[in-house]
Backbone bond lengths (Angstrom), bond angles and torsions (degrees), N, CA, C in turn:
res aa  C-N    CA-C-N  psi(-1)  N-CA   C-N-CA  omega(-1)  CA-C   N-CA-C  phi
1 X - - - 1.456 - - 1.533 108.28 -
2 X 1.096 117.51 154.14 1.344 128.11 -149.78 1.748 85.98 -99.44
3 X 1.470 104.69 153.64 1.628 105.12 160.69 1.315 101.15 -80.04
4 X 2.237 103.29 164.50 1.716 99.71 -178.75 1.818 113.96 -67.29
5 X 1.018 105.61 -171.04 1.478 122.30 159.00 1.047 106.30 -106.22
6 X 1.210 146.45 65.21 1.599 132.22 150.86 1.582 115.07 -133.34
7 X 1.278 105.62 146.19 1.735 110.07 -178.45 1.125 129.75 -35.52
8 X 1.537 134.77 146.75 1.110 123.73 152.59 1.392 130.59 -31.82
9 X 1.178 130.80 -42.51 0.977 146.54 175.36 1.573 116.01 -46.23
10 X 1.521 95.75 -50.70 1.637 101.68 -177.43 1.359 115.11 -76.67
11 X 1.372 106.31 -29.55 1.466 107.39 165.12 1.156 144.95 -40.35
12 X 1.350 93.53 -70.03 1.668 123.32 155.59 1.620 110.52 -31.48
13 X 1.801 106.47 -57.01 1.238 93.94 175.52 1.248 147.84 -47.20
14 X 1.463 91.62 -54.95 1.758 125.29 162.44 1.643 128.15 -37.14
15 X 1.690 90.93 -42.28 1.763 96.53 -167.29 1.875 82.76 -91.65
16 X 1.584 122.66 -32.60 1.479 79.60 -178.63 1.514 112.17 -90.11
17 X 1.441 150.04 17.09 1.328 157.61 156.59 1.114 109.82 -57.96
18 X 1.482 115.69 -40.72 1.673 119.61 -151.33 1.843 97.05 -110.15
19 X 1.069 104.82 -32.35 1.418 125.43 159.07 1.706 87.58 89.77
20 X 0.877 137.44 70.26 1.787 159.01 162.01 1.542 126.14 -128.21
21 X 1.226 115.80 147.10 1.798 101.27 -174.78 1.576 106.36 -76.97
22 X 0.916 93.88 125.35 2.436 105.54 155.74 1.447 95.20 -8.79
23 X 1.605 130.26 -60.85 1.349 118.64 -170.78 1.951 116.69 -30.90
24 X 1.803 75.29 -67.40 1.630 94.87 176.24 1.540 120.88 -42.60
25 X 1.273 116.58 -54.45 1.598 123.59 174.50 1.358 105.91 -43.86
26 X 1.400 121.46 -70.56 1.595 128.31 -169.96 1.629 109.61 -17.46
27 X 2.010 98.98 -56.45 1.589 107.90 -160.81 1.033 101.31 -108.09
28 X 1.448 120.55 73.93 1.589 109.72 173.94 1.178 87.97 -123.08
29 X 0.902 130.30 175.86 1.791 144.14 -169.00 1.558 95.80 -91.64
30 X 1.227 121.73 140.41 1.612 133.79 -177.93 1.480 99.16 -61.21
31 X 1.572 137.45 -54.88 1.269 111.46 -165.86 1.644 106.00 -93.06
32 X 0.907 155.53 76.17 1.531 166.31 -60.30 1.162 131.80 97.71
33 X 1.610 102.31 -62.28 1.439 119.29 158.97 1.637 112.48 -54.81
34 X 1.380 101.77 -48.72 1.867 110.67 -177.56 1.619 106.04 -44.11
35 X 1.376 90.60 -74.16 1.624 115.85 177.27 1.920 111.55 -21.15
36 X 1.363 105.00 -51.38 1.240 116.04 -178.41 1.548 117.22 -65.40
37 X 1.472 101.76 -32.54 1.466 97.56 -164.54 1.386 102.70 -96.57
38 X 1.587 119.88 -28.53 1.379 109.13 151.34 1.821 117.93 -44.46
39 X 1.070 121.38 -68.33 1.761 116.30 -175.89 1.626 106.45 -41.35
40 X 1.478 118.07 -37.54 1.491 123.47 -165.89 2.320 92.78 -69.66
41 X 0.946 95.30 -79.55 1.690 99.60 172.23 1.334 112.33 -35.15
42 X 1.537 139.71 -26.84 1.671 114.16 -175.67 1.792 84.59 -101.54
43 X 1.515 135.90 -39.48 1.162 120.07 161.00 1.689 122.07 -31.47
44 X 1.188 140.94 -58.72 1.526 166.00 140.74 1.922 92.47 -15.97
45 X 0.869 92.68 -76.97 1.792 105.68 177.48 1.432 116.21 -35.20
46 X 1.391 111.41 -65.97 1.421 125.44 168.28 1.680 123.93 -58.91
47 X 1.455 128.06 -22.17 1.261 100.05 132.37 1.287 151.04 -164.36
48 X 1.527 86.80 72.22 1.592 116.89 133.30 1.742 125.50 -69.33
């Protein structure tokens, strides 16, 4: 499996949101990754 395409940046974000190392993020399966960042955005949503 391929590593993702997305920035360092997003990474960083991700592994500290999800609270997992960058390693972990890289190889997660693309729709997984989605899944996550949807839950992270209505979390974000909720409170605002």
């Amino acid at each position: 499996m391929r590593p993702l395409q997305i920035s360092a940046e997003t990474a960083q974000k991700l592994a500290k949101a999800l609270d997992v190392p960058i390693e972990q993020i890289m190889h997660l399966p693309q729709h997984i990754l989605v899944q996550k960042l949807v839950e992270i955005e209505r979390e974000e949503a909720k409170k605002d």
